[in-house]
Structures are given as structure tokens and as C-alpha cells.
C-alpha positions in Angstrom: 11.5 -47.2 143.3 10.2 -44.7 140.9 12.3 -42.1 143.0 15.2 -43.6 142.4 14.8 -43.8 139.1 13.7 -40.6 138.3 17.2 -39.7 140.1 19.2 -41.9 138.2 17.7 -40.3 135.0 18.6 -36.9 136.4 22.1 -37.7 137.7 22.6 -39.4 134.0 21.2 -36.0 132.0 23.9 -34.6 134.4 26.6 -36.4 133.5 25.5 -36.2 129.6 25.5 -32.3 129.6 29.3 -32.1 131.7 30.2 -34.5 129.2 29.0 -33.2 126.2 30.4 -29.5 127.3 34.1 -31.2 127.7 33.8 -32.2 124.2 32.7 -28.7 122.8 35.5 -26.2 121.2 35.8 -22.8 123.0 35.3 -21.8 119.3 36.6 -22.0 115.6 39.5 -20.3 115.6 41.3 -20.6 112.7 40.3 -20.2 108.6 43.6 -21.2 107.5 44.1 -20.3 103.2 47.0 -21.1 101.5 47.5 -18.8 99.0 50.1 -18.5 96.0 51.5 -14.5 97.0 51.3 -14.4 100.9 51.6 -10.4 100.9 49.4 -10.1 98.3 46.3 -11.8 100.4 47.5 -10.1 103.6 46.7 -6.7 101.5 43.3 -8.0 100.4 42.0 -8.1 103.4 43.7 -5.5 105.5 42.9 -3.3 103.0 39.1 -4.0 101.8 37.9 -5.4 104.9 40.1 -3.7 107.7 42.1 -6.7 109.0 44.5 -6.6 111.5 47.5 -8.8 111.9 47.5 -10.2 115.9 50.8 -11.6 117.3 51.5 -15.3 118.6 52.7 -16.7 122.0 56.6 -15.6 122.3 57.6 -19.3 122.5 59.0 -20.5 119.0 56.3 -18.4 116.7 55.5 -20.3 113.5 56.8 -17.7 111.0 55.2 -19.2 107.9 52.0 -18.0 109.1 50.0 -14.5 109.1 47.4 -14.1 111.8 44.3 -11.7 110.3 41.5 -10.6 112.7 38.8 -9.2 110.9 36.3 -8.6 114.7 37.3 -8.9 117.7 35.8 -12.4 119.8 35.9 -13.8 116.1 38.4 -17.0 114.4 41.3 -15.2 112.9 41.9 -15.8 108.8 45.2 -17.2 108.9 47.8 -16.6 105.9 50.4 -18.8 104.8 52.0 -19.9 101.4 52.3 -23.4 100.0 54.7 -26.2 102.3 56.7 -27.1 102.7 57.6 -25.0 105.2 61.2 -24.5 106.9 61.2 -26.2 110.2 58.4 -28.2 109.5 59.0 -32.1 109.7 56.4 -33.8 107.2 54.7 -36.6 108.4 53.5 -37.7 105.1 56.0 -37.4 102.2 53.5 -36.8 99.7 51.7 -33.9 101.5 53.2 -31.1 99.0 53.8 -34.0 96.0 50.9 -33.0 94.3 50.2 -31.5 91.1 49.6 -27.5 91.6 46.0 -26.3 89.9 46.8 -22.8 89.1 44.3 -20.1 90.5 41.6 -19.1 87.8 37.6 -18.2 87.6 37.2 -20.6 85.4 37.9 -23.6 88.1 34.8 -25.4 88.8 33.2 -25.5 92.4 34.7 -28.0 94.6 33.3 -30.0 97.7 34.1 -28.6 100.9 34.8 -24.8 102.1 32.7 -22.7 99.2 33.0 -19.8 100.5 33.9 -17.7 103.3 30.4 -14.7 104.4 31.5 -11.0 106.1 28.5 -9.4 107.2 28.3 -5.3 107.3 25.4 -3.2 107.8 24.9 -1.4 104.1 26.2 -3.5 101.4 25.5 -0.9 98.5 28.0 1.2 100.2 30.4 -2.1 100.5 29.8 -2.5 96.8 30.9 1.3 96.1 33.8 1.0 98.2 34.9 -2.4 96.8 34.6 -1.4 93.4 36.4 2.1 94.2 39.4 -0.6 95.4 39.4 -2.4 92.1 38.1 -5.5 93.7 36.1 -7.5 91.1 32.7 -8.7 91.3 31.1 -12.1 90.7 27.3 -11.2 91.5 26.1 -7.7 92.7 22.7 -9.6 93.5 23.8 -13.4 95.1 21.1 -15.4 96.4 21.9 -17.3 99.9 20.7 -20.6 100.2 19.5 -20.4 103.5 18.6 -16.3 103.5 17.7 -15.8 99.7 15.7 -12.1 100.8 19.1 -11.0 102.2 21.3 -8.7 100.2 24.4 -10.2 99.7 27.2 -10.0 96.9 30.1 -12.6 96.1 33.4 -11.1 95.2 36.6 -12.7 94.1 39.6 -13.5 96.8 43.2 -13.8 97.1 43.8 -16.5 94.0 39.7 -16.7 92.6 38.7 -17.8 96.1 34.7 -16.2 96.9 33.7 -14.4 99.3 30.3 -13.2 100.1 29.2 -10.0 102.1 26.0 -10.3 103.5 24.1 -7.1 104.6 22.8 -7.5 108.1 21.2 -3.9 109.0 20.7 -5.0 112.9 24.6 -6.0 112.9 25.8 -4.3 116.0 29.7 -5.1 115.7 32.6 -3.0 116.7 34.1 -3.1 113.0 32.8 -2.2 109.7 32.9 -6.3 108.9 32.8 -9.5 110.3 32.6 -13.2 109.9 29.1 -14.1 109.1 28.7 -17.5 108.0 31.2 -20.3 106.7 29.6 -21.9 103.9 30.2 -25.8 102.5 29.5 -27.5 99.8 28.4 -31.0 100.7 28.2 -33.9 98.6 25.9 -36.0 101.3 24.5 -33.4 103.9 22.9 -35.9 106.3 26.9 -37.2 106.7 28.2 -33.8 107.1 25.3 -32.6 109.6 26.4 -35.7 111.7 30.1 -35.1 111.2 30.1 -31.7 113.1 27.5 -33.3 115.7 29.8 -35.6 116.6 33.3 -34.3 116.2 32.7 -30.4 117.0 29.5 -30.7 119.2 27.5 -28.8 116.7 23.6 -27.9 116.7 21.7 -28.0 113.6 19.9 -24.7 114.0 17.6 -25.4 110.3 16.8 -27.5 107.8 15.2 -27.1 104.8 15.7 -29.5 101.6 19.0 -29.6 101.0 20.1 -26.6 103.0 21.3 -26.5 106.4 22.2 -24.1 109.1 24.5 -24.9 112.0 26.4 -23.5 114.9 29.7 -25.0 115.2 32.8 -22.9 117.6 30.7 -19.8 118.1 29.8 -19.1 114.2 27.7 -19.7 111.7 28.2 -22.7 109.2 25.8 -23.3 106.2 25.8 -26.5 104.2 24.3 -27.2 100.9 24.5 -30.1 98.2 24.8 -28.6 94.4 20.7 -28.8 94.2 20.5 -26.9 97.3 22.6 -24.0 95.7 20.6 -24.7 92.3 23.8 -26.4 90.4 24.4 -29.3 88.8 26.0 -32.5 90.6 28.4 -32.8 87.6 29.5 -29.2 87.9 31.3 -29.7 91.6 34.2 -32.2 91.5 35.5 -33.9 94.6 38.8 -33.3 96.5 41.7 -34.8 94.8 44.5 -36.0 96.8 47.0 -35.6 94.0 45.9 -31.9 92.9 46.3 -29.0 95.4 44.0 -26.0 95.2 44.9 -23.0 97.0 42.4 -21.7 99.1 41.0 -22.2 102.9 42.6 -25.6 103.6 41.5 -26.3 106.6 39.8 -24.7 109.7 41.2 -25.5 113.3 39.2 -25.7 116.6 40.4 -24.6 119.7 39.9 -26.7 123.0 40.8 -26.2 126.7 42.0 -30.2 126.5 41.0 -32.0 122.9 41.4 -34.7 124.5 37.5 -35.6 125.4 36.6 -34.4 121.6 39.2 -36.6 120.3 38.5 -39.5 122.1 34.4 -39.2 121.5 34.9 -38.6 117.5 37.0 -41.8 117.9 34.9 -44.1 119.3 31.7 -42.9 116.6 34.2 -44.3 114.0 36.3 -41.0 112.6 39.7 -41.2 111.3 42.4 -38.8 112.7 45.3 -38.7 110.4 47.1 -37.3 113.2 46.4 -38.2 117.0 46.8 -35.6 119.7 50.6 -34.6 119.2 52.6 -31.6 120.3 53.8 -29.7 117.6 57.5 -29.0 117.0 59.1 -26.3 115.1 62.9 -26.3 114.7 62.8 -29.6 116.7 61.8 -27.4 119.7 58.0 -27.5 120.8 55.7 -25.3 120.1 52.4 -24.1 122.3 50.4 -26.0 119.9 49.1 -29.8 120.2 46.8 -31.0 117.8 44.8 -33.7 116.0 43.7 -33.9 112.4 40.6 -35.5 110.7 38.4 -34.6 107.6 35.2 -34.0 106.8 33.0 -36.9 104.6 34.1 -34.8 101.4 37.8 -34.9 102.6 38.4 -31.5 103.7 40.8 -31.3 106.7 39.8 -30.2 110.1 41.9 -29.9 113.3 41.4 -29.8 116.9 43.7 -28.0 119.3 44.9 -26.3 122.0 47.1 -23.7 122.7 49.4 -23.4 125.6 48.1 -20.0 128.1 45.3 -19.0 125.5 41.5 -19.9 126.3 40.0 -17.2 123.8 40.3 -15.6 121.1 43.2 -13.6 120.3 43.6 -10.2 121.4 47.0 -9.2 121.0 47.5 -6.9 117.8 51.0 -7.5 116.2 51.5 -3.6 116.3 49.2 -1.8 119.1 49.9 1.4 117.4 47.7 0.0 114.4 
């Protein structure tokens, strides 16, 4: 008897760990900002970080968007303006009917994406070099909330959007950057924490306070609340649904099926505000089928997969570059 229970218990573990592996994302694969001068933002970060723009499938390319690839086997930064966009249908009328918050350093903190970390191996070098470029600094000395004996800076992005650089002297990476962490700024982190358990198979990696560190799609996410990065609660304001902010929007998962992901962060209780659906552009379909939910501070996240890709990308618009 105890046999066969032991083997029941195994043969369930089993079946746990092939489930729990259909539900995980091959990876993150897309930080998708919407910025207010699409050229302009393409420029930032070819230029100061050595982007390079990577081409789409052949079948009906989405043209309102720039793919950026900052290291190879990393998510892309993906460029596109404010919708609507030609050949778009909108499912929800009042997606671009809100009131536009122009770009300034003066616009308080807001729940959600904070900031986007690169990593490289001497950042006083970075700081030469980015000041050379005319890009502006926030803080030559910025404390990490997870890492605060790291050297890092925080710089401004396309439309007052920051951006850390972390220095990591063992970085062994191909290019002079990469992606080092995402950071988020969470209004209830125990929520959050759960939230990419259960909808992106995530691992909480460490906790301290009001800090966390998680691995989520093959990078890096930190979350803090406002205490966690030393700031006041009244000094981060919520996500509005009537005001848009440009900046990182949302960030896309890729899956081999989303199917099993979907159909797990469904039955924990998460809201899609769009089921697993084939997108269409100019009526005809694209390679793309996704599903679209939001984080507990409302900031949207997709699931997806694409059509004859199960990595990351690896075709370079121009292999000349």
C-alpha cells in the first residue's frame, strides 16, 4: 500500500512539473514603449546603447512597430508611436480617447514599469561616453533596491522615461550592453509576487522588506513598493484609465501554445481583456495570436505566440549593420 502511494505521489510531482513547464513563456520578449517622436527613440538607443533594428516574419509585417535588440538571446525593445494605428481594428473605442500627459521630469512616479536596467561592465566609462552624447543624467550615484553596493546610474529616456545602467564587472556578454533587470513599482507586492507566479510561472528568487527579486521569461524583474525605494506613498499615483503616459506600455510573453498559461491564470481568477485571438492587420492575419491581462496596479501584459518562431529574434533588419 505504502508503494503505491509513494508512486502515486511521484507520478503526481510528474505530472505537476510537465504541467507547470507548458504553462511557462519561452521568455519575455517584448518591452513595448510608446513614445511621442518614433525616430527620435529609435536614435536613443541605437546610438547610446548599440541597438540594432531586427526584421519580422514576411507575412503582413506590422509597420507601426520598430524592433530594437540591444543582446542577442535577450526581449527586443519594441518602438511604436501613439494609436491608433492604420490597419488596426480597435476593440475598445476608448483605447486612444484619453487625455495625453505630455512627457516632462517633473511627472511623478507612477505604478507599474519604473524603469528599464542595462548592465555593462565599467559604468564610469558609460557615464563619460553618455555625457560625451549629450544624454542627461538623473543620478551619477543611484542606489538599487535590491543591490544598493552596485554602481549604477539613472539617465533620462526617449520622453523623461529612466533608465538605469548597472555596472556588473563579471558581465560576460557579446555587446557593450544588455538588459539587466526590469524594475516595478508595486503598490501591494505580495499581489504582484503572486501575479507573475501564477500567470508567467515566475520564481521569487529574494525577498527582503519590501523588495523583491524575480525571474520571469529568462530576465530579471525587481519589485518594490514606494517605502522599498525610500519614497513616499503619496508621491506615486496609480494608472489612470483616462490619461495616457508614454512610455513602456506593456511587455509581451512569448509561448510555444499560450493556451495552457491562459487557461491556468484563468481559473486562479485573472481577467483577460482579450482571450486568445489571432491578430489581423489589413483584415488579413497576422503570425501573432494573443491574450491580454494586467498586472494588480493595471499595467497591461500579453501572452503570445508567434507563427515559425520559438526564440528570440535573430534576424537583423540590415545584415550589413
Amino acid at each position: 500500500m505504502q508503494r503505491i502511494v509513494a508512486l502515486s505521489w511521484s507520478l503526481l510531482l510528474v505530472l505537476n512539473g510537465v504541467a507547470q513547464k507548458r504553462r511557462q513563456p519561452i521568455m519575455l520578449d517584448d518591452i513595448h514603449y510608446y513614445v511621442s517622436n518614433r525616430d527620435s527613440a529609435n536614435r536613443f538607443f541605437i546610438q547610446h546603447f548599440g541597438a540594432r533594428p531586427m526584421a519580422q516574419q514576411p507575412t503582413n509585417p506590422l509597420q507601426f512597430i520598430d524592433f530594437l535588440l540591444i543582446r542577442p538571446g535577450q526581449s527586443t525593445i519594441n518602438i511604436s508611436g501613439r494609436g491608433p494605428f492604420p490597419g488596426m481594428r480597435v476593440r475598445d473605442p476608448k483605447r486612444w480617447n484619453r487625455t495625453v500627459v505630455e512627457p516632462s521630469a517633473d511627472l511623478p512616479p507612477m505604478y507599474g514599469m519604473d524603469w528599464l536596467a542595462f548592465c555593462t561592465k565599467d559604468l564610469q566609462a558609460a557615464i563619460r561616453q553618455l555625457k560625451a552624447n549629450g544624454v542627461i543624467f538623473i543620478s551619477e550615484n543611484f542606489k538599487l533596491p535590491a543591490e544598493v553596493d552596485v554602481p549604477a546610474a539613472m539617465i533620462w529616456g526617449p520622453d523623461y522615461n529612466r533608465i538605469v545602467i548597472v555596472e556588473r564587472k563579471q558581465d560576460s556578454g557579446i555587446t557593450p550592453y544588455g538588459i539587466d533587470h526590469i524594475h516595478y513599482m508595486v503598490e501591494n507586492l505580495e499581489a504582484n509576487i503572486q501575479f507573475f507566479k501564477d500567470v508567467y510561472a515566475g520564481k521569487l528568487l529574494w525577498r527582503k522588506g519590501e523588495v523583491a527579486v524575480m525571474h520571469v521569461g529568462k530576465h530579471k524583474f525587481v519589485l518594490s513598493t514606494p517605502e522599498g525605494m525610500g519614497r513616499q506613498r503619496s508621491q506615486v499615483v496609480r494608472r489612470h484609465p483616462d490619461l495616457f503616459r508614454y512610455g513602456v506600455d506593456h511587455l509581451g510573453f512569448m509561448y510555444k501554445d499560450i493556451r495552457p498559461a491562459f487557461e491556468y491564470a484563468k481559473a486562479k481568477g485573472y481577467h483577460f481583456a482579450l482571450e486568445p485571438t489571432r491578430m489581423q492587420y489589413y483584415d488579413q492575419p497576422t503570425v501573432y495570436t494573443f491574450a491580454i491581462t494586467a498586472t494588480p496596479d493595471g499595467m497591461q501584459m500579453e501572452m503570445y505566440q508567434e507563427d515559425g518562431r520559438l526564440g528570440p529574434r535573430t534576424e537583423y533588419l540590415n545584415a550589413k549593420q
